[in-house]
SEZALUM-747699 format. One record per residue: residue in one letter; z, x, y of N, C-alpha, C, CB in turn. Coordinates in nm, 3 decimals. Atoms other than C-alpha are relative to their C-alpha. Glycine has a CB too. Layout:
BEGIN
A  Z  X  Y  Z  X  Y  Z  X  Y  Z  X  Y
...
END
This chain:
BEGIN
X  0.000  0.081  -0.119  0.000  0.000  0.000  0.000  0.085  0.125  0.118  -0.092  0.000
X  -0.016  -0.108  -0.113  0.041  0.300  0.220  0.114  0.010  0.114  -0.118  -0.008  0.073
X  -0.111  -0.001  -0.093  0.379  0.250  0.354  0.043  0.120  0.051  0.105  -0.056  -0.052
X  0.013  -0.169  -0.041  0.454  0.547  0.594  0.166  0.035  -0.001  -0.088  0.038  0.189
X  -0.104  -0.059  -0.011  0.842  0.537  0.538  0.053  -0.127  -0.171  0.081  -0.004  0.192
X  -0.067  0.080  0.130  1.047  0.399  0.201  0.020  -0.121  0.014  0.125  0.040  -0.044
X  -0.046  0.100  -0.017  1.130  0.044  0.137  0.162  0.005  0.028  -0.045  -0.067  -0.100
X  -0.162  0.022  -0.026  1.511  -0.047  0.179  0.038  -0.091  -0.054  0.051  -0.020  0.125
X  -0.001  0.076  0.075  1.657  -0.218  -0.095  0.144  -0.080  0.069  -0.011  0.064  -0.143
X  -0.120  0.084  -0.043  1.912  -0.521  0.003  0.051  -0.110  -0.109  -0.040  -0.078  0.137
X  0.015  0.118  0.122  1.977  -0.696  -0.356  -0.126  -0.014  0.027  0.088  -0.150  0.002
X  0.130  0.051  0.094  1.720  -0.857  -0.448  -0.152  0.029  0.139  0.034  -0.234  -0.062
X  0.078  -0.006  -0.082  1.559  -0.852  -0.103  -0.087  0.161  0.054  0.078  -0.065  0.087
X  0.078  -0.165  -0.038  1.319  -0.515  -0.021  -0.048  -0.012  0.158  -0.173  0.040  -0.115
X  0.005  0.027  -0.099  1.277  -0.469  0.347  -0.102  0.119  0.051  0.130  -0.022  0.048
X  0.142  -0.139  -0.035  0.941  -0.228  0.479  0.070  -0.012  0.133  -0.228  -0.039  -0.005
X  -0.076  -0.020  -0.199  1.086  -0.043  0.805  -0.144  0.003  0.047  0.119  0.198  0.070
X  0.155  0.014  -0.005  0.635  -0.050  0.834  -0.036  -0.089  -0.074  -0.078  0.109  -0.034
X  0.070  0.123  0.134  0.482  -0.375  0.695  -0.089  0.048  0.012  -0.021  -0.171  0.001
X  0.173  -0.009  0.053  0.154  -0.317  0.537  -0.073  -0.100  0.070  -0.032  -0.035  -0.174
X  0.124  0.104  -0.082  -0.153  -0.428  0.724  -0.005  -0.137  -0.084  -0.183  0.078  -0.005
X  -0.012  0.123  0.074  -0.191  -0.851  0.679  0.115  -0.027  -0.007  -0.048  -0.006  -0.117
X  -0.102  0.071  0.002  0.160  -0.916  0.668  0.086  -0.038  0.131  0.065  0.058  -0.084
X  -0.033  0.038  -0.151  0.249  -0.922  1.053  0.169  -0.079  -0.022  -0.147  -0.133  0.076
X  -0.112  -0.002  -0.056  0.564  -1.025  1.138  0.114  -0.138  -0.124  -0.041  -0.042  0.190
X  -0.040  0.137  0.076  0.807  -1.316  0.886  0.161  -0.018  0.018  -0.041  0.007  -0.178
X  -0.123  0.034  0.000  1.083  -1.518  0.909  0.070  -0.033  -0.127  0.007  -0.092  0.079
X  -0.075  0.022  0.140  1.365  -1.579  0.616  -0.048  -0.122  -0.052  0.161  -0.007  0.009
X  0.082  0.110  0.104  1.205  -1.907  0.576  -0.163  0.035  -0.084  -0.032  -0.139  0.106
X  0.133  -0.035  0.085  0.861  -1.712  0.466  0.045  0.123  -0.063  -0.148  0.024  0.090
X  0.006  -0.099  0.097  1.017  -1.470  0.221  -0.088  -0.037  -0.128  0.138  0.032  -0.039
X  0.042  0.055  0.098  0.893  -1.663  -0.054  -0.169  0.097  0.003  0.013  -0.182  0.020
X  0.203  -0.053  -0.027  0.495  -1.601  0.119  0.005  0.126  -0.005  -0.097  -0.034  0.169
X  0.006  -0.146  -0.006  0.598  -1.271  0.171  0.011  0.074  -0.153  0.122  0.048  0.098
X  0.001  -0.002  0.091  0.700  -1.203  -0.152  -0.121  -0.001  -0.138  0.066  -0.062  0.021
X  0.151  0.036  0.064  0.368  -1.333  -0.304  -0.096  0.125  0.054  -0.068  -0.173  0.066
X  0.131  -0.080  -0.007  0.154  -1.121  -0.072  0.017  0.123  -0.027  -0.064  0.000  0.122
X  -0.082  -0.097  0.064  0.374  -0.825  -0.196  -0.045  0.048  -0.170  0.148  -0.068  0.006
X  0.006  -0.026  0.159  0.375  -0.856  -0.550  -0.155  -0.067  -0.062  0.152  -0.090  -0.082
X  0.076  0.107  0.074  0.145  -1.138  -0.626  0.070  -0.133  -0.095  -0.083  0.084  -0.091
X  -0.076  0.054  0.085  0.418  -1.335  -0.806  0.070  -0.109  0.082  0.085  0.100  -0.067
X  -0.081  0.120  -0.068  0.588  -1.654  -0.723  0.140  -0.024  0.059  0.002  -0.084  -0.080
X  -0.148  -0.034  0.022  0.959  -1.598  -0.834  0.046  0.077  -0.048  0.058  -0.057  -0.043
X  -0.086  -0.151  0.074  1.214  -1.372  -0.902  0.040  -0.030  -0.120  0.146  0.058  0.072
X  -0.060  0.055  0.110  1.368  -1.450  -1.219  0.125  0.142  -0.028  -0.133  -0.038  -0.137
X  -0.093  -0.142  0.013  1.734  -1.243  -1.237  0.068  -0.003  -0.128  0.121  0.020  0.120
X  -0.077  -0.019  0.099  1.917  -1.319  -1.532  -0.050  -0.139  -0.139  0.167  -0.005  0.075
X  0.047  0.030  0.152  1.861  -1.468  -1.939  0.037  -0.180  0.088  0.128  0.089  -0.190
X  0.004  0.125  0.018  1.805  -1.853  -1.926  0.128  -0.063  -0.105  -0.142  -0.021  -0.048
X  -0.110  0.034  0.098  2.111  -2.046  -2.097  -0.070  0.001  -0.161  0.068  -0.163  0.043
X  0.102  0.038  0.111  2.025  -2.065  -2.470  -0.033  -0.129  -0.074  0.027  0.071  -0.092
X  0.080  0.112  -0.017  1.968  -2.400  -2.515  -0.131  -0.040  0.054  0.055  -0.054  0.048
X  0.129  0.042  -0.037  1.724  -2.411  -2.262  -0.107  0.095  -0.042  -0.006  -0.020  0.140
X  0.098  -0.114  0.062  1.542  -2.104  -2.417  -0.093  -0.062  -0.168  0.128  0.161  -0.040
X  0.034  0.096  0.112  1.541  -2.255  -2.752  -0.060  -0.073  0.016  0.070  -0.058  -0.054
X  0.080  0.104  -0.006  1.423  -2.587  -2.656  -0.162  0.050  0.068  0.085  -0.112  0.088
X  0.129  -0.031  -0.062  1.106  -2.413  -2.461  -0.061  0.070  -0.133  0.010  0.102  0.149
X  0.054  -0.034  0.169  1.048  -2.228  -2.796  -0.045  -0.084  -0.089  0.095  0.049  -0.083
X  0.033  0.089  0.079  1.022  -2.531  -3.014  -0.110  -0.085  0.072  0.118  -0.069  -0.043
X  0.108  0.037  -0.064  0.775  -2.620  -2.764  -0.131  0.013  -0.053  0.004  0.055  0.103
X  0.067  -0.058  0.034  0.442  -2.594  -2.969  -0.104  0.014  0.121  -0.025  -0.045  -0.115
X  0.141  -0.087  -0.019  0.216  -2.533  -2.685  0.079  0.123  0.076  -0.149  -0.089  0.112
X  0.016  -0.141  -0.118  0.431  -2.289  -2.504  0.017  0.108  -0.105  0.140  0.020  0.148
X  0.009  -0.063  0.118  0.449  -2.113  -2.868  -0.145  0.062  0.025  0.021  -0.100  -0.131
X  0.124  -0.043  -0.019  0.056  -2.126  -2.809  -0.030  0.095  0.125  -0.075  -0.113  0.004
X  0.020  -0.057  -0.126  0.079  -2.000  -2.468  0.071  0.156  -0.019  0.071  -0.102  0.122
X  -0.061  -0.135  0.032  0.283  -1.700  -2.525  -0.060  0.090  -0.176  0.190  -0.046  -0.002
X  0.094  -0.074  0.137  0.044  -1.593  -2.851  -0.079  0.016  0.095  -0.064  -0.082  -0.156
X  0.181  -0.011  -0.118  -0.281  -1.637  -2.597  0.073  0.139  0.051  -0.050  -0.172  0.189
X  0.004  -0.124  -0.140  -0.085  -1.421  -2.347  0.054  0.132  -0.092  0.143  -0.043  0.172
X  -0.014  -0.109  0.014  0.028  -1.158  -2.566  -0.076  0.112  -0.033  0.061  -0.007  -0.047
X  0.072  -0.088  0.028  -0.293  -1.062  -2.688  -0.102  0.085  0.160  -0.082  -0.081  -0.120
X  0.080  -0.067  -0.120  -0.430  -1.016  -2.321  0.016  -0.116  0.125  -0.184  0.031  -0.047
X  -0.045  0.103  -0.136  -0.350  -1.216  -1.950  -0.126  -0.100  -0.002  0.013  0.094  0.179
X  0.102  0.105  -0.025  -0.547  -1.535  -1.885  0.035  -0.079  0.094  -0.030  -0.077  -0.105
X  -0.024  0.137  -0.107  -0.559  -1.797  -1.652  0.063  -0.101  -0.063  -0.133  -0.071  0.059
X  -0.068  0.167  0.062  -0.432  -2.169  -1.733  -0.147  -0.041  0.024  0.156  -0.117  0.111
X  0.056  0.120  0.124  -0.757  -2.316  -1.748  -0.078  0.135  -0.084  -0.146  -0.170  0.074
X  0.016  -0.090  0.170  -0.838  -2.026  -2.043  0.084  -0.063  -0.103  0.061  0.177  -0.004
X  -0.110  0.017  0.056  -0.505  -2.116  -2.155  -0.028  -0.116  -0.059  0.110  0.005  0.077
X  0.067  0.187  0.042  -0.627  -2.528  -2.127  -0.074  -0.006  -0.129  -0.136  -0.071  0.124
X  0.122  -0.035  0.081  -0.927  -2.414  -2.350  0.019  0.026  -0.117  -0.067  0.099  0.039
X  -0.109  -0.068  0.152  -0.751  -2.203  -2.608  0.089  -0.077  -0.024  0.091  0.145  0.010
X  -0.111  0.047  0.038  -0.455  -2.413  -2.673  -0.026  -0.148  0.002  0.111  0.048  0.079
X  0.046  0.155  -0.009  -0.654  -2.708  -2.632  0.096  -0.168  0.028  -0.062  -0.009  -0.143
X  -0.085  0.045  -0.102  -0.422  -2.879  -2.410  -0.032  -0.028  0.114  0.080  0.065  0.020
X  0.053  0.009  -0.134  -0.488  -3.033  -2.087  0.031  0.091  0.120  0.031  -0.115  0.037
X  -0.028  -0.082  -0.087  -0.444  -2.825  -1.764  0.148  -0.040  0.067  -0.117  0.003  0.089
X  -0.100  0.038  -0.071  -0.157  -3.044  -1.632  0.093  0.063  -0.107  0.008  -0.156  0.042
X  -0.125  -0.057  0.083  0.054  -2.933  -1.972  -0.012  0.114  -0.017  0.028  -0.047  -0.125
X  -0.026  -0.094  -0.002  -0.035  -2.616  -1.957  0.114  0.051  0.151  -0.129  0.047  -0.025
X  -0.114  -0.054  -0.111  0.100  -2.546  -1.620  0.145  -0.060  0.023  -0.060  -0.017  0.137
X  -0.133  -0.001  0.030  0.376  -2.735  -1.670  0.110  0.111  -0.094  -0.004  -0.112  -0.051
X  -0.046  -0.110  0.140  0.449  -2.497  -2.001  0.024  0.115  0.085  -0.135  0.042  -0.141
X  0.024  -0.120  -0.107  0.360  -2.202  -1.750  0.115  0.017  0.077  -0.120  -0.023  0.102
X  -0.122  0.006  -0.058  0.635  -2.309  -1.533  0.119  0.046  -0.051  0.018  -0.105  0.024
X  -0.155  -0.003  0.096  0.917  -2.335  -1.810  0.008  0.169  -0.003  -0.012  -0.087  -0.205
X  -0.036  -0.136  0.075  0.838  -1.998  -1.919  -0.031  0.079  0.089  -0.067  0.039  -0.130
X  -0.076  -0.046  -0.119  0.851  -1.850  -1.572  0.073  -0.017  0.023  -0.013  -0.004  0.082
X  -0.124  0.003  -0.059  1.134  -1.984  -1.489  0.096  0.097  -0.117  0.049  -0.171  0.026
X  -0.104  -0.085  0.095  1.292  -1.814  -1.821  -0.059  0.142  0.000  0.013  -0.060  -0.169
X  0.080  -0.109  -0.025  1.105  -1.504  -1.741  -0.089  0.074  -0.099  0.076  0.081  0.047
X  0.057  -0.018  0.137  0.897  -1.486  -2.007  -0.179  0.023  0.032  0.041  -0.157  -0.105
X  0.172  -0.055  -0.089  0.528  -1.456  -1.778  0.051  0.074  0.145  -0.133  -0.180  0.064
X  0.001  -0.083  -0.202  0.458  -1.261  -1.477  -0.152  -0.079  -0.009  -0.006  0.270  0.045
X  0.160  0.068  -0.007  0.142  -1.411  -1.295  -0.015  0.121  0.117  -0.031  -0.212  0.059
X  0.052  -0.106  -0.048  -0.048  -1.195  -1.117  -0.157  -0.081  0.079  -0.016  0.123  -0.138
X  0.067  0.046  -0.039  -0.307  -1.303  -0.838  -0.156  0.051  0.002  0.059  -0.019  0.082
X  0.110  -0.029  0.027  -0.675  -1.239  -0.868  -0.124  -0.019  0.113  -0.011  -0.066  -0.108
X  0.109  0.079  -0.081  -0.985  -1.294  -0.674  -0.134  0.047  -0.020  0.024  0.007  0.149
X  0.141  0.031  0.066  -1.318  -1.392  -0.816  -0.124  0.079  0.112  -0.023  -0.199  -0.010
X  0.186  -0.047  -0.032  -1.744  -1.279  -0.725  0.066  -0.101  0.132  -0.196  -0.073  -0.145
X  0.037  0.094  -0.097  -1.717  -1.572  -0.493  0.127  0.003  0.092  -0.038  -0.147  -0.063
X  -0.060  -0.008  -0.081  -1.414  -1.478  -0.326  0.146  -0.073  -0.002  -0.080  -0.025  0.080
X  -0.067  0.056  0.010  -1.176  -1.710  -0.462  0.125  0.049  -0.085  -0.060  -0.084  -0.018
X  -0.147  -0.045  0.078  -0.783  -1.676  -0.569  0.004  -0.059  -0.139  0.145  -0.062  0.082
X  -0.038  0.068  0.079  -0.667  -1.740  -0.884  0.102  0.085  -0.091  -0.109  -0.056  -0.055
X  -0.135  -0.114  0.110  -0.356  -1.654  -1.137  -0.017  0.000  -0.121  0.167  -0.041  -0.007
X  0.004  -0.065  0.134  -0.341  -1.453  -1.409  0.089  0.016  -0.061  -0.040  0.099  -0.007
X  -0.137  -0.037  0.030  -0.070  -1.485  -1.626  -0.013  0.094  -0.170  0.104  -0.168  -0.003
X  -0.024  -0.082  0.102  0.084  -1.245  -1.890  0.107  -0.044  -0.083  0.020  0.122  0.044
X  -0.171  0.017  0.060  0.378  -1.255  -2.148  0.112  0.119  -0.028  -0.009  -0.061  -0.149
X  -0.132  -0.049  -0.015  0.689  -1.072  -2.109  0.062  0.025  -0.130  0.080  -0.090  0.076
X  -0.099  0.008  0.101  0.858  -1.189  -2.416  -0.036  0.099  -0.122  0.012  -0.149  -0.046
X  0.043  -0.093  0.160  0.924  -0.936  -2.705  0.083  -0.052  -0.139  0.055  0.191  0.017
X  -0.039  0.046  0.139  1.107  -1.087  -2.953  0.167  -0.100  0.090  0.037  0.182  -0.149
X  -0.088  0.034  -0.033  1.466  -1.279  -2.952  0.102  0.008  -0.197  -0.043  -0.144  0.102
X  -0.090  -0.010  0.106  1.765  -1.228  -3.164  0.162  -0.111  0.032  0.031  0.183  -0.009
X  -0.155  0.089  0.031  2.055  -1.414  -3.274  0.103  0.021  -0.065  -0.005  -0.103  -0.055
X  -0.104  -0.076  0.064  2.354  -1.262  -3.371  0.097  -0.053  -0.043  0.045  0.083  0.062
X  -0.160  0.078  -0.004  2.726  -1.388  -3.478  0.083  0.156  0.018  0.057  -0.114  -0.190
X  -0.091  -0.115  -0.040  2.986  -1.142  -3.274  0.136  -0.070  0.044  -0.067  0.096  0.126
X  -0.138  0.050  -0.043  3.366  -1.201  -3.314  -0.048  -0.135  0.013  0.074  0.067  0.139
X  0.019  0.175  0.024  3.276  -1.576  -3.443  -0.055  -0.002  0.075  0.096  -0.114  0.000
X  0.094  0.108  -0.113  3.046  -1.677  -3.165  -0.141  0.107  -0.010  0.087  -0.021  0.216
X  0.149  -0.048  -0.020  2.662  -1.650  -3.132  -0.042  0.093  0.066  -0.070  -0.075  0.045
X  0.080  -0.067  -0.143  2.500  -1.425  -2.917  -0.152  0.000  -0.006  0.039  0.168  0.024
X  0.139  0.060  -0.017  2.165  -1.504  -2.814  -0.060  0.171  0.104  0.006  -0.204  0.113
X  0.018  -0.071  -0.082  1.980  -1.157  -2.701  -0.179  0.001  0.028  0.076  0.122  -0.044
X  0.135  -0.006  -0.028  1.624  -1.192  -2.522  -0.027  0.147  0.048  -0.039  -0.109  0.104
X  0.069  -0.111  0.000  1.386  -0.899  -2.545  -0.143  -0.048  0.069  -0.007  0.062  -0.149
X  0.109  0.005  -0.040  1.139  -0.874  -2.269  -0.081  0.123  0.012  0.012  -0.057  0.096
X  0.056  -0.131  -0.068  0.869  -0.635  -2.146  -0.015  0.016  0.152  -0.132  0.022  -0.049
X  -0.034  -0.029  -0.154  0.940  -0.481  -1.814  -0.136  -0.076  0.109  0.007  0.201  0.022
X  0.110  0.098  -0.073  0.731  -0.678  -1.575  -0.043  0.171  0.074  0.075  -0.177  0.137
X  0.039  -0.115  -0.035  0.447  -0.427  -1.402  -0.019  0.029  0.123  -0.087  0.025  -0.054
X  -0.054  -0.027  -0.139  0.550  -0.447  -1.089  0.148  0.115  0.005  0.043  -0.166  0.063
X  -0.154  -0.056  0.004  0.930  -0.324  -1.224  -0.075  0.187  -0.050  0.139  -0.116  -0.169
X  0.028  -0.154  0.046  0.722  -0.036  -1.392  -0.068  0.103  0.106  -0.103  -0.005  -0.129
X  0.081  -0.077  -0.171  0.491  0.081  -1.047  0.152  0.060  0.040  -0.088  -0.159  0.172
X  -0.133  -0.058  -0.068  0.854  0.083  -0.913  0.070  0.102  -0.052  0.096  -0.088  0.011
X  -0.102  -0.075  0.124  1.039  0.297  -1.203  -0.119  0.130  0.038  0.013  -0.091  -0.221
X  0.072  -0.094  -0.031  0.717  0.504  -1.171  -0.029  0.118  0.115  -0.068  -0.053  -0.011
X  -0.035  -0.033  -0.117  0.755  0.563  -0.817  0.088  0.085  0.040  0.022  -0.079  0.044
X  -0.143  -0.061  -0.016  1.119  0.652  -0.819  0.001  0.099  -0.056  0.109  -0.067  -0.043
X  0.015  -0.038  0.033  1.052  0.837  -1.056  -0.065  0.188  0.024  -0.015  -0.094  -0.029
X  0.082  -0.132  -0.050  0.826  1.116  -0.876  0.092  0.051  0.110  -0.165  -0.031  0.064
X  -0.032  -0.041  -0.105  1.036  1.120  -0.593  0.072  0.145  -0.024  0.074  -0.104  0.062
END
């Protein structure tokens, strides 16, 4: 992006003491936009989904389908529609769930003709279920989103 001095990390929030050309000036109500034209990504997602609601998105058979599509390679939702032969409204609903449990990164795109569109991936690497000291433990295995890895990469050289 060519930032001419480090970001400044504030939790979750990253603050450019130089915004990158196109992002001009934002208020706390446009972090969200900012955020997007940053990464490309919608939401943050910080910590494991309860396991109930993990489970129940699992027994989900199309988001079962959706997270096979995406592991062999990123696609859109209507690819996803196509392949999983599902309408577009239940895919992106599905899409949703399993963003919100952080299980896709989407990633923004833009076509020959100039147009946006998202690309989503899957995250998820497996999930385990344990019994520790009588009670369950539920441990989700993702893959580092590749935004977290640019960053690790980064830090890395410094």
């Amino acid at each position: 992006m060519g930032l001419s001095k480090p970001p400044i990390k504030h939790g979750l929030l990253v603050v450019y003491p130089s915004a990158p050309k196109g992002l001009g000036s934002f208020r706390l109500g446009n972090l969200t936009s900012l955020f997007m034209k940053l990464t490309g990504k919608r939401r943050v997602v910080n910590e494991d989904p309860p396991p109930a609601k993990l489970f129940a998105l699992l027994d989900d058979e199309y988001a079962r389908r959706i997270l096979t599509h995406l592991d062999q390679e990123p696609m859109s939702a209507t690819e996803l529609s196509e392949r999983c032969d599902a309408s577009p409204p239940t895919v992106y609903r599905r899409i949703d769930r399993l963003q919100r449990c952080g299980l896709l990164t989407e990633e923004t795109r833009i076509d020959d003709g100039g147009n946006h569109y998202a690309v989503y991936e899957s995250r998820f690497e497996g999930l385990a279920v344990v019994m520790e000291d009588g009670e369950f433990v539920v441990d989700l295995s993702r893959r580092a989103d590749p935004a977290d890895r640019l960053t690790n990469l980064w830090e890395g050289m410094r």
